[in-house]
Each structure stands twice: as C-alpha cells, then as structure tokens.
N, C-alpha and C positions, 0 to 999 in steps of 0.2 A: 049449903053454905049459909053463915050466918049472916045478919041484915048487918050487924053492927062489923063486922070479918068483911063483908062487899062493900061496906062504905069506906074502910079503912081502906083496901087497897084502890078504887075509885078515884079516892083525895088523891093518892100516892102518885096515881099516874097521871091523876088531873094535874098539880103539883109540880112534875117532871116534866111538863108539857108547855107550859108559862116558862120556864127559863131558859130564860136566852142562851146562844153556845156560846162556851168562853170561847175569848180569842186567843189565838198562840200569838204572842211575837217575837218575830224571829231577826235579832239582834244581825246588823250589818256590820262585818270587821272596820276598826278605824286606822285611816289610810295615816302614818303618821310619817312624816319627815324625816328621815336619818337627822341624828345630833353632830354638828358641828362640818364639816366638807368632805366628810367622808363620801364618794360617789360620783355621777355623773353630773359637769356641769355643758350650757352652752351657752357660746358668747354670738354676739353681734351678727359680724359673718357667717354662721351657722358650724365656727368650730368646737370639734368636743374635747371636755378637757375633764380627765380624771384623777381623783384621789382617791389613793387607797395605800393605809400601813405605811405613809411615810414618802411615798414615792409619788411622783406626779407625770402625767402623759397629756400631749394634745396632739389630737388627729383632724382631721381633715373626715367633714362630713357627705361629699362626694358622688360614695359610693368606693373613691379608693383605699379609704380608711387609711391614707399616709402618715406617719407621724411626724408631726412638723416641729414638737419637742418633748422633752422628758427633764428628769431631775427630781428634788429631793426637795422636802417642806415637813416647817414646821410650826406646830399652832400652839400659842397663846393668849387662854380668853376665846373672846373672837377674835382674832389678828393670828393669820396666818402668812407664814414668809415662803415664799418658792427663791429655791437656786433654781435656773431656768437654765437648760441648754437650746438653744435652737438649733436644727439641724440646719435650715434655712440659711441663716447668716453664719454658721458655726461661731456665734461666741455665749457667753453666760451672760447671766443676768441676774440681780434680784427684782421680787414682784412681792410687794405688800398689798396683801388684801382683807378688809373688814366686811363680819358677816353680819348685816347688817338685820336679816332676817331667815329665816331657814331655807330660803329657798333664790336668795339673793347675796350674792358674793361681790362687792364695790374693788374695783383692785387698781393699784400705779405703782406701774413701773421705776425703775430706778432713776430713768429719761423725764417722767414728771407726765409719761401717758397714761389717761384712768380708760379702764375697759370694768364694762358689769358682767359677772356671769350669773344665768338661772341655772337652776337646779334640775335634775331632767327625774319628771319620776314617772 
C-alpha cells in the first residue's frame, strides 16, 4: 500500500473518531386541552359532569355512577347555557356558565348559586 493511500485512510478513521454521536430527539406528544366544554368535567363534591354533541350528564362519583341529572346545552363564545333536569328534585333549571380557562368552567344557576367545574383529563 501506498504511504500517501495509509495516510489518507488513517486521517479518515482518525477523523471519525473525534466526533461526537449525534443525539436523536425524540419529540414528546403535546397534551392539549379539548376546545371549548366538550368532555369530562368535576365539581366540588366530587361530581362528574359531562358534555358531549349537545347533551349534558352529571353522575355521582361514588362508585355508583348515579345520574343525578341530564339535559341539553348550548354554547356561545365562552358562555355556555345548560337546561338542567335533576332527577333528584325532578324540576329544570337553567345553569350559566363561563369558561373562564380551558380547564375551568365558573357556572350560576338560575337561583343566583355559582359552582366551579375543572376539567378532568
């Protein structure tokens, strides 16, 4: 082999030998909020209360998974309106609620009671 042929590959490996390994980074999915109340929320007492397509549920966190009401809502902006039925007292209700942050729902009743719900994710 040639002196100038063994030096060239020498460098080559010398060369290959100093650099550093790249690093991989390996991107983390980001966790993002549903838009607007669409979802699970809970209030205070630890009840759940969901929205989804229009319709509204709250159940009892238990273990019995009761439903304590249902009904219909609708949103605009942030201000969303529940017709509220309770099975509990059997009467309706309206509930006005501002979303004050994605994961924070401020809401009062028609009675003039404010109740918070979080967001369950």
């Amino acid at each position: 082999m040639k002196p100038i042929t063994m030096l060239a590959i020498l460098s080559a490996v010398g060369l290959a030998a100093c650099q550093a390994p790249r690093e991989v980074q390996v991107s983390q999915p980001q966790r993002t909020a549903p838009a607007g109340v669409e979802g699970s929320w809970v209030g205070a007492q630890g009840v759940i209360s969901t929205f989804s397509s229009g319709q509204f549920q709250t159940r009892t966190s238990d273990g019995t998974n009761q439903q304590l009401g249902s009904g219909t809502y609708t949103t605009n902006g942030n201000v969303t309106q529940i017709n509220l039925y309770s099975n509990i007292k059997q009467t309706s209700s309206l509930v006005n609620c501002a979303l004050v942050t994605s994961s924070q729902l401020n809401c009062t009743t028609q009675t003039g009671a404010q109740f918070t719900l979080t967001r369950q994710i």
